[in-house]
N, C-alpha and C positions, 0 to 999 in steps of 0.2 A: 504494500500500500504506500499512496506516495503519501508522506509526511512533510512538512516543511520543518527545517530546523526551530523556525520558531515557537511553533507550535510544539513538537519534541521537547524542547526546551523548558515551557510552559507548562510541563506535564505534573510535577510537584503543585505547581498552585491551584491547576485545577482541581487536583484532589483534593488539596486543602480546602478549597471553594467549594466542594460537592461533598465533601465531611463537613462542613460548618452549617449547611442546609439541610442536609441529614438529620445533626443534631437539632435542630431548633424547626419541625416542622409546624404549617398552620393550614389550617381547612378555607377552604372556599373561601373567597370575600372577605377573610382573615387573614392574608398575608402580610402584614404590614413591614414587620421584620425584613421577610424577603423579600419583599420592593424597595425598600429603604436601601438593603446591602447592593441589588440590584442597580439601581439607580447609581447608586452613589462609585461600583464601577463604572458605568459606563461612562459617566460626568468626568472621571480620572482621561479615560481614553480620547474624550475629546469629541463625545456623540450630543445630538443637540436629546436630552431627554424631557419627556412627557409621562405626566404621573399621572393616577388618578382616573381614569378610564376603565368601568366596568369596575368602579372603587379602586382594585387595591393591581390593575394594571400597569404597564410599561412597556414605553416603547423608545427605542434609541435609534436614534436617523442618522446614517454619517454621508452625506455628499462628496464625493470629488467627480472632478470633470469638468466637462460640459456638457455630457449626455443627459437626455431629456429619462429614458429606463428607469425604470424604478422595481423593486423585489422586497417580499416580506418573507420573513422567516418567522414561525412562530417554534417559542417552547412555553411549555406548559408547566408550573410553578405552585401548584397544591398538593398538600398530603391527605392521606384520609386519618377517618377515625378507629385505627386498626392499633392493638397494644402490642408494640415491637418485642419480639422474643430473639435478637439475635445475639444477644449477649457483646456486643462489638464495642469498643473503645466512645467510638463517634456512634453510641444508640441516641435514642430519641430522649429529651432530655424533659418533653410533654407527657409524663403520662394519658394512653389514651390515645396518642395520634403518633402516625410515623408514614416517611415516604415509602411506602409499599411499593410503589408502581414508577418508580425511577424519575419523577419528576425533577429530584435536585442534580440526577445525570443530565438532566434532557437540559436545564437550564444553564449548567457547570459547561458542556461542549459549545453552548451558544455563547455564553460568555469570553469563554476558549476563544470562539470565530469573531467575537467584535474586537476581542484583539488583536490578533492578527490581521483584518481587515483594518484596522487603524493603523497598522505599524507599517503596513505593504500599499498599499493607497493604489491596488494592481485593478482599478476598474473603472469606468467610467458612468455615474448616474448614482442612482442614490439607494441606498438599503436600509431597508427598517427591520430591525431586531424588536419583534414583539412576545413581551414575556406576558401572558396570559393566566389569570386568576380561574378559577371554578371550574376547571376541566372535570372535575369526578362529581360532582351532584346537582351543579346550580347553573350551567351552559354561561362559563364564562365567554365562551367564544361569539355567542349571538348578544350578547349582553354589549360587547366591544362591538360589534357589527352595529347594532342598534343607537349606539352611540356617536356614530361617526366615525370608526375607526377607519375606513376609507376612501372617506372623501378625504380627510386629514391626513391621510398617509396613502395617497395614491399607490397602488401598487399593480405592476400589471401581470404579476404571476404571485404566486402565495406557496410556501411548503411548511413540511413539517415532518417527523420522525417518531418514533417508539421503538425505545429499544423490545426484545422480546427476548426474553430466556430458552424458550423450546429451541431458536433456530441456532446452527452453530455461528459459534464466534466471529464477529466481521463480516458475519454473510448481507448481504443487502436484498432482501424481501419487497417488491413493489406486485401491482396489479394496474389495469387500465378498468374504468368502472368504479362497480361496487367495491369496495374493500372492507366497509364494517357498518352494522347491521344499524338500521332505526331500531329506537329500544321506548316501550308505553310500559303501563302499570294500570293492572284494573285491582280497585277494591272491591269484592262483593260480600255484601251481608246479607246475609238470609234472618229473616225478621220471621222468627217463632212463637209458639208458646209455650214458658217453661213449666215444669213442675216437678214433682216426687219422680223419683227414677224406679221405684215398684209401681205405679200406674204411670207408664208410656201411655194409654190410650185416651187419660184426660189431656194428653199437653198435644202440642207438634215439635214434633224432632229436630231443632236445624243443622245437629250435628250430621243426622242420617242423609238431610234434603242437601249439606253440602258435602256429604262421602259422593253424595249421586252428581254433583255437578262438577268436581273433581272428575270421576271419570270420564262423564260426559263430554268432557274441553278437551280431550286426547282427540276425539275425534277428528277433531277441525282440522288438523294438518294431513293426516294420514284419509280424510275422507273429504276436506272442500276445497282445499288447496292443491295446485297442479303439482304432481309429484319431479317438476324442474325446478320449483320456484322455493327456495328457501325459506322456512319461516320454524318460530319453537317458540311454545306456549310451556311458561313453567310454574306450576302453581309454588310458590315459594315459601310461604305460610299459609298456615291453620290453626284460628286459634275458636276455642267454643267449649265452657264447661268448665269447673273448678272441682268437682268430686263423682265416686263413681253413683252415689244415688241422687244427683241433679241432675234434670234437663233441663237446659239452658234455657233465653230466653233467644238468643242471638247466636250466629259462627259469622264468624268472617275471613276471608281468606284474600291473601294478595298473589298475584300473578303478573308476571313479567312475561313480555311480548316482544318478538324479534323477526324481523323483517328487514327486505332490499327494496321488492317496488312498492307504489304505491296503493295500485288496487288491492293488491293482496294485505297491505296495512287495513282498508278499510275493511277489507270482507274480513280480516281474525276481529275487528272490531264489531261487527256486525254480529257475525256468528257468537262470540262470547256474550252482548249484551241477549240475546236470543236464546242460547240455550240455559243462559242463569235464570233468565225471567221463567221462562218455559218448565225448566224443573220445579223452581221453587212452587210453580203455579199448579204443579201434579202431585206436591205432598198438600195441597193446601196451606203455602205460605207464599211470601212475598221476599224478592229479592230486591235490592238497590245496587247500583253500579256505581260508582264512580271513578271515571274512563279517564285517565292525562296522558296525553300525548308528550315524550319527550324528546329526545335528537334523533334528526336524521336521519338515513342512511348516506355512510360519507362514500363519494363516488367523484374519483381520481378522472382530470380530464386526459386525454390522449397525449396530446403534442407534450404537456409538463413531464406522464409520465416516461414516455419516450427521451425527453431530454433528460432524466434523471438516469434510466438505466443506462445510457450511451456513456453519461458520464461516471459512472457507477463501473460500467467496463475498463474505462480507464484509469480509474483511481484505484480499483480494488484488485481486476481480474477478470477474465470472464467465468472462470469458476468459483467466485465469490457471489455472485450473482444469479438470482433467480424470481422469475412470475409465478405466486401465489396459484395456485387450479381453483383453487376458491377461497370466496372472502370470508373473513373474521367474524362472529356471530354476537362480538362485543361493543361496543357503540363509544362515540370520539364525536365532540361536540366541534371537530375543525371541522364539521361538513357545514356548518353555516359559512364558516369563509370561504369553503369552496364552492358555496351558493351564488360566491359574488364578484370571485376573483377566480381566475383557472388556477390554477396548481395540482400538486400532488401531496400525498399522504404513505408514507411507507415505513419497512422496518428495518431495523438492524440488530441481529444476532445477538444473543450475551452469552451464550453457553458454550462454555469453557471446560468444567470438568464433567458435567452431567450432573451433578449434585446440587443447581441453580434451585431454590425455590421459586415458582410463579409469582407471577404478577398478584400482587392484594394479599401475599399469605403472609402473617407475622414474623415468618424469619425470612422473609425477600431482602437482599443487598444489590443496588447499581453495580455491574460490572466496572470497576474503575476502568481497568482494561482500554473499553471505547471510549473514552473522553478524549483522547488524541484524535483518533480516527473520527469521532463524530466534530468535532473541531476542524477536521483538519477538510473533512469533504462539505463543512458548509462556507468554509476560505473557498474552496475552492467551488461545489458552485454557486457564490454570489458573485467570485472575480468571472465563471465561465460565462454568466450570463450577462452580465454587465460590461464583456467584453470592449476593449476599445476599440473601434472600428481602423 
């Protein structure tokens, strides 16, 4: 892989930069910390920075040239509410919260890249490093969108990265399309009548009337859905009942919803509020739904991803590289900026000895490893694309 010496170079601090965020993670909308440390790099290197956006956002512009081009990069800067179990020097120092999901990798290689891109000035037109809040529960990405993230920051192509544990080490993961799934939640409660658990026949059962609409919702993919078209109904929770001689008055259960197109989003929507009404209305009770719609499906334009893999062939290898056969069933609120801007959405390998935990599990660690490499190919493609003519 090509490296730039500076970037090589720079490889101690960004660890230090991606352990220091490690340690001090914060949830959604809560970042303040890591905006502040954010900013207050970029402000060193000589970027024009903008705070505040989508609350606890950033974005750092650096110009040279003359060229009119302009390019966003985003990384993603929130941890969840997961209690770190990895026992590691640099743990989480929040009870309760820890970056599970590599976010202080993703932000540590971007920082990596506005430095180098400050210190090489190898491009011509303007690039906006956007560190982005609420990637895991609150769409920090459309939040920024909504807010004028670019008309303010024109950009005429957008990317972005995740690293991924399953793939090996350094590999570069892309797709043209779909890549990661629209994700809804339905609640439904079945509204019963409770009583003594020795007379079932004076109450209504809603624990019974929701065993039956549990299974009932398997249907819908394996029986309305075209057996092409991707889609997974998961009922997630059940909760109904405190002892084994009460019947409840109430069950409710939540379900998570996964989808690419969009008809097929409406019809699981359709067929779910339908079959919950429907059963509950065959034990003689009454169901209620309520149905949120939340991100996307993020869907990679052609030409971005095509200029990613080309250049992916020659920074990595062509055996470093490879098209996904099918997209991810997990959901990435960067499909709203791909709503608005072309770009792409792709991955990069962590797995090193095979012994990576996954994404969100309490003892996940960022591969340090890629902080050079993910540094070092987003130097290079903001200087490819901003080429000087």
């Amino acid at each position: 892989m090509k490296l730039s010496a500076a970037i090589d170079n720079a490889t101690p601090e960004l660890v230090a930069i991606r352990r220091d965020l490690h340690a001090h993670p914060e949830l959604g909308l809560e970042e303040k910390r890591t905006s502040a440390f954010i900013a207050r790099h970029l402000e060193t290197l000589g970027y024009h920075v903008t705070t505040g956006l989508a609350k606890t956002g950033v974005v750092g512009t650096l110009t040279n040239g003359t060229g009119s081009r302009s390019i966003g990069i985003r990384a993603d800067i929130d941890a969840l509410p997961i209690h770190e179990e990895t026992g590691l020097d640099y743990a989480s120092r929040t009870p309760g919260l820890m970056h599970a999901c590599g976010h202080d990798g993703h932000t540590a290689m971007l920082l990596g890249a506005a430095r180098a891109l400050a210190e090489r000035r190898n491009f011509d037109g303007t690039v906006h490093l956007i560190f982005q809040p609420a990637e895991e529960n609150f769409g920090g990405a459309r939040m920024m969108v909504e807010e004028g993230l670019f008309e303010k920051f024109p950009c005429d192509a957008i990317f972005a990265l995740h690293n991924e544990p399953a793939l090996p080490f350094g590999q570069f993961a892309l797709r043209e399309g779909p890549v990661m799934a629209a994700v809804d939640e339905a609640r439904i409660t079945v509204h019963g009548r409770g009583g003594h658990g020795a007379e079932p026949q004076e109450t209504a059962d809603p624990i019974v009337c929701g065993a039956s609409i549990v299974m009932a919702l398997q249907s819908i993919v394996s029986r309305n859905i075209h057996p092409m078209d991707p889609a997974v109904i998961t009922v997630g929770a059940f909760h109904g009942g405190s002892a084994s001689n009460i019947i409840p008055e109430r069950a409710e259960m939540v379900v998570g919803i996964r989808s690419f197109d969009a008809a097929v989003r409406d019809e699981l929507e359709r067929r779910i509020r339908t079959i919950a009404e429907a059963q509950a209305e065959s034990y003689g009770m009454r169901a209620t739904i309520d149905y949120e719609r939340s991100y996307d499906a993020t869907i990679n334009h052609k030409k971005e991803t095509d200029f990613v893999r080309d250049l992916a062939f020659c920074f990595a290898g062509v055996d470093k590289v490879i098209d996904l056969a099918r997209p991810y069933m997990g959901s990435e609120d960067f499909a709203y900026m791909l709503k608005e801007r072309p770009g792409t959405y792709f991955y990069l390998g962590a797995k090193a000895t095979g012994e990576e935990k996954p994404l969100h599990h309490p003892g996940y660690d960022f591969n340090d490893g890629l902080l050079p490499i993910g540094a070092a190919f987003w130097t290079e493609l903001a200087e490819t694309y901003l080429a000087r003519s």
